[in-house]
C-alpha positions as a Markdown table, in Angstrom:
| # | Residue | x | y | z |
|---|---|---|---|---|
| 1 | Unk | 117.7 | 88.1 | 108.2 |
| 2 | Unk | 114.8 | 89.5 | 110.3 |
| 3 | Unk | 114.1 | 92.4 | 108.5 |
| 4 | Unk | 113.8 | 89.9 | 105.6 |
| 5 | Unk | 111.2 | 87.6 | 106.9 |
| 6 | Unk | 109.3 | 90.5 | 108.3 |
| 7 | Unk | 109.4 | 91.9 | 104.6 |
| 8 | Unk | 108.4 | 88.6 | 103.3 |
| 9 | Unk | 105.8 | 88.2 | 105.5 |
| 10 | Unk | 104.2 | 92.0 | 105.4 |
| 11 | Unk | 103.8 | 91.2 | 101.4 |
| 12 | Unk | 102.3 | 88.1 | 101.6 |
| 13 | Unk | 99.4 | 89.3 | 104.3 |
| 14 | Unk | 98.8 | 92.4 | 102.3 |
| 15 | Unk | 97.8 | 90.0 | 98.8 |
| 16 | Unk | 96.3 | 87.6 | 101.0 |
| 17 | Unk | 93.9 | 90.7 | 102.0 |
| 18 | Unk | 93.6 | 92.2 | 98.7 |
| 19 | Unk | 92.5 | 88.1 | 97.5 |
| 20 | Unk | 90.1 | 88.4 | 100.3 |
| 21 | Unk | 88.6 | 91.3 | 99.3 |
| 22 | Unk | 88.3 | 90.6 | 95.7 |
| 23 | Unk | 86.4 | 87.1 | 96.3 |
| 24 | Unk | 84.4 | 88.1 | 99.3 |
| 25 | Unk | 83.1 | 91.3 | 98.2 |
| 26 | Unk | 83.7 | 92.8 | 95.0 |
| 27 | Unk | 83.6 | 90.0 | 92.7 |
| 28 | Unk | 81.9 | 91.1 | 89.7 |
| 29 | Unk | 83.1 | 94.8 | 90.1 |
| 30 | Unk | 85.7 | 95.6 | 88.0 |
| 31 | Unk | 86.2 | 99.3 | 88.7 |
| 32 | Unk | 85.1 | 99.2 | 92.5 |
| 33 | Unk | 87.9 | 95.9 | 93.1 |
| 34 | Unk | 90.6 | 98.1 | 90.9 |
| 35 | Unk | 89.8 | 101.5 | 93.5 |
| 36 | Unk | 89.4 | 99.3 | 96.7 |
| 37 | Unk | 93.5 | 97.3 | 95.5 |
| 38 | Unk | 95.2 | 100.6 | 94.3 |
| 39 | Unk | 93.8 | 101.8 | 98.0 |
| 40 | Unk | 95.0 | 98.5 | 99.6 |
| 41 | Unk | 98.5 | 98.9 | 98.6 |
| 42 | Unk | 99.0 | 102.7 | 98.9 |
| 43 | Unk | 97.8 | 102.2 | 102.5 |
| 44 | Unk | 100.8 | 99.1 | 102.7 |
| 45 | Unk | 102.5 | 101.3 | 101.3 |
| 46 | Unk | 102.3 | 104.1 | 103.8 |
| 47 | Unk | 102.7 | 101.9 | 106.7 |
| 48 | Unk | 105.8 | 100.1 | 105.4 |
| 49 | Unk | 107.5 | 103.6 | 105.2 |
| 50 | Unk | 106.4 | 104.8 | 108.4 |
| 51 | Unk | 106.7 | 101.7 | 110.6 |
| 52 | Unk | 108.6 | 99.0 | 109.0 |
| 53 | Unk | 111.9 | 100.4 | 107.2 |
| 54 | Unk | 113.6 | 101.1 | 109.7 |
| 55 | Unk | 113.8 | 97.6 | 111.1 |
């Protein structure tokens, strides 16, 4: 059940920052918002599989 709410919760703060950083700073750039996301979650990504899946 842990490992479940820690899941839950690791997915909601990484769109929470990827919403963040779409409205605060790329707004109006398309290609710039798509690089910075596809970054965003390969970095989630690569943390989940090093730190989290094991839990």
């Amino acid at each position: 059940m842990a490992n479940l709410t820690v899941n839950i919760l690791y997915v909601i703060l990484f769109v929470a920052i990827i919403v963040f950083l779409d409205f605060k700073y790329f707004r109006y750039e398309f290609l710039k918002r798509l690089i910075v996301n596809i970054l965003v979650v390969l970095v989630a990504v690569a943390f989940y599989y090093l730190f989290l899946i094991n839990l």
